[in-house]
N, C-alpha and C positions, 0 to 999 in steps of 0.2 A: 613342719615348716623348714627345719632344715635340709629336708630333702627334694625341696622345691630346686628345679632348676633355672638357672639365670646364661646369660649370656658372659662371653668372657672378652675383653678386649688389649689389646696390646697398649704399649705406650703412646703409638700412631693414632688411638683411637678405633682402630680395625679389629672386629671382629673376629677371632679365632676360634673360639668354639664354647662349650656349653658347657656347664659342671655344676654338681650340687648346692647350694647356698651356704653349707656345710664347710665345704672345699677352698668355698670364695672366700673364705670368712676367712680359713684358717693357713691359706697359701699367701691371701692379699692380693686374688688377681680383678682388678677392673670390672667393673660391671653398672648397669646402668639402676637409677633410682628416680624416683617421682618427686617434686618438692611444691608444695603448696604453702604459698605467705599470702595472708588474708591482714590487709589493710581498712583503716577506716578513715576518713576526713571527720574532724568534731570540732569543736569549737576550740578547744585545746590544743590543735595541732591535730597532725597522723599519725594515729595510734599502730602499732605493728602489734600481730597476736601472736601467744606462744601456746603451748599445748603443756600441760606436768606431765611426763613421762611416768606409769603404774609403778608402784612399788614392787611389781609382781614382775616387772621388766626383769630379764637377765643381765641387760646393758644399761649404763643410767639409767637406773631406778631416780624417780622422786626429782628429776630436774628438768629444768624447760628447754623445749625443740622447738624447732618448725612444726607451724601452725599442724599442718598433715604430711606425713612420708610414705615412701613404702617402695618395695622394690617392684621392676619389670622382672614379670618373668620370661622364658626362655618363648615363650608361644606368645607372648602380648605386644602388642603396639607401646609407645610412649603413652599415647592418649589412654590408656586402659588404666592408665595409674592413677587414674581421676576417683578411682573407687574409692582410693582411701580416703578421701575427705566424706564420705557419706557416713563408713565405717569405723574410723576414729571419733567425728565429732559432731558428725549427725546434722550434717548441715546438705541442700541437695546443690551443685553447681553441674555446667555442663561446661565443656572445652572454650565452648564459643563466647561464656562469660571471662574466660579469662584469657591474663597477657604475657606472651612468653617472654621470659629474660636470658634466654639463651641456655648452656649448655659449662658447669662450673663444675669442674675436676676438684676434687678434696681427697687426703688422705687421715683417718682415724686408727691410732692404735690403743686397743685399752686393751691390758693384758691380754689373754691369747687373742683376741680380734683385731683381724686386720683390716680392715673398711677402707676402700681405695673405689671410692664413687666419682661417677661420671653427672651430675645430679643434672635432669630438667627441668628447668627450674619455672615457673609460672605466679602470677599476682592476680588477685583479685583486691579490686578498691571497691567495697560495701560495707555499710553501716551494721551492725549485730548488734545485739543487745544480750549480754551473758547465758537468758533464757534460753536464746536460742541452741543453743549449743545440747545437745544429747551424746554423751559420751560411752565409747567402747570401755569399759571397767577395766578390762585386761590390758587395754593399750595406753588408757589415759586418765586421769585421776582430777585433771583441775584445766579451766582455761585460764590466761591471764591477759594482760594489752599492757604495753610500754609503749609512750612516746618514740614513733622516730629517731628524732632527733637523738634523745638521750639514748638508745643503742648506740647510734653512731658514736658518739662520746665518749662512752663506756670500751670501744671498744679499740679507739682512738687512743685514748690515756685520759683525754681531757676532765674525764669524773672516776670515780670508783664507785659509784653505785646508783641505782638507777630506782624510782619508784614505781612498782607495777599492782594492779589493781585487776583481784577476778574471782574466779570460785577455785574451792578445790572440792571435792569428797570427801564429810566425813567418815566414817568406823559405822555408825547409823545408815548411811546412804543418803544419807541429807547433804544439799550443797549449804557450803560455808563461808562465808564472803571471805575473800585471802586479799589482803594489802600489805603489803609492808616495801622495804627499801631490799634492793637486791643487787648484789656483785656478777662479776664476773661466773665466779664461780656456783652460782644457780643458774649457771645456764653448760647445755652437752657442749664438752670442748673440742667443740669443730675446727680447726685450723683458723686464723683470727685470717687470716688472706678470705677463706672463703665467708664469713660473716661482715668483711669490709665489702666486698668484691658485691657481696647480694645484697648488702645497704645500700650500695653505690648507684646499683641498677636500680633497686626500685625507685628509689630517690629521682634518679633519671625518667625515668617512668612515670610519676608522678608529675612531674616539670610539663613532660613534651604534652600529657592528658589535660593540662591546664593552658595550654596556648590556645 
């Protein structure tokens, strides 16, 4: 995996050339990534879904991302990053179900990784039922859904902890209902600009789909 190669991009956003996934990690240069946020409308409000990150992960292990990610390679289109949502969480979508939010720059540093993503970001508003969900073992260990709303909050100030409801994997291979109250800090710390910035949008997104 680390020798896959990706695209590299300046601060302009222009494209400069190509380097190992290895290289991007470890220099911090620019590259582009896939972002899938799977929404539902319920009676409760809109739910936003996270994914648990495998314990098996090199980078956050055991904490909640975006619903599916993954990077473009150097040979793929944006659109080809639709894979990971089959491959993560087992779910089928194609392009044309989903809605783009555009195009949200973020910078990650966790020890030696330097993550300086360009993220395309995409929404889908449908209904799941946790069943549906079939997960990649290596990439992903649990689903969960939070209120909306209470992200935004969370991420705002206005609460410190938010309640979210899903499975995880037991040790057996058995799913295990997971509920509990969760902070800040059970979630990947993304740049809190870019978790506002993609609440914002979908939320917008939400609105205009409702006129």
């Amino acid at each position: 995996m680390e020798s896959e190669k990706l695209r590299v991009f300046d601060e302009s956003g222009n494209c400069v050339g190509v380097e190992t996934r290895e290289e991007v990690h470890k220099k911090g240069y620019w590259h582009e990534t896939f972002h899938f946020w799977l929404v539902s409308r319920e009676e409760g409000g809109e739910y936003i879904y996270f994914q648990l990150r495998s314990k098996q992960k090199k980078d956050y292990p055991n904490l909640l991302d975006i619903t599916a990610a993954g990077h473009i390679l150097a040979t793929e289109t944006v659109e080809a990053g639709i894979r990971e949502v089959k491959e993560e969480i087992g779910i089928d979508v194609t392009m044309g179900d989903l809605m783009p939010l555009g195009v949200i720059p973020y910078t990650n540093v966790h020890q030696e990784l330097i993550d300086r993503e360009l993220a395309h970001v995409f929404l889908l508003v449908r209904k799941y039922e946790m069943e549906d969900f079939f997960l990649q073992p290596e990439e992903v260990s649990g689903m969960v859904k939070v209120r909306l709303d209470d992200m935004i909050g969370l991420w705002e100030g206005t609460t410190d902890k938010v309640e979210a409801e899903g499975f995880n994997m037991a040790s057996n291979g058995e799913r295990a209902e997971w509920k509990e109250s969760v902070n800040k800090g059970h979630f990947v710390q993304h740049e809190d600009h870019f978790y506002l910035e993609t609440f914002a949008a979908i939320k917008m997104k939400l609105e205009e789909e409702s006129l």
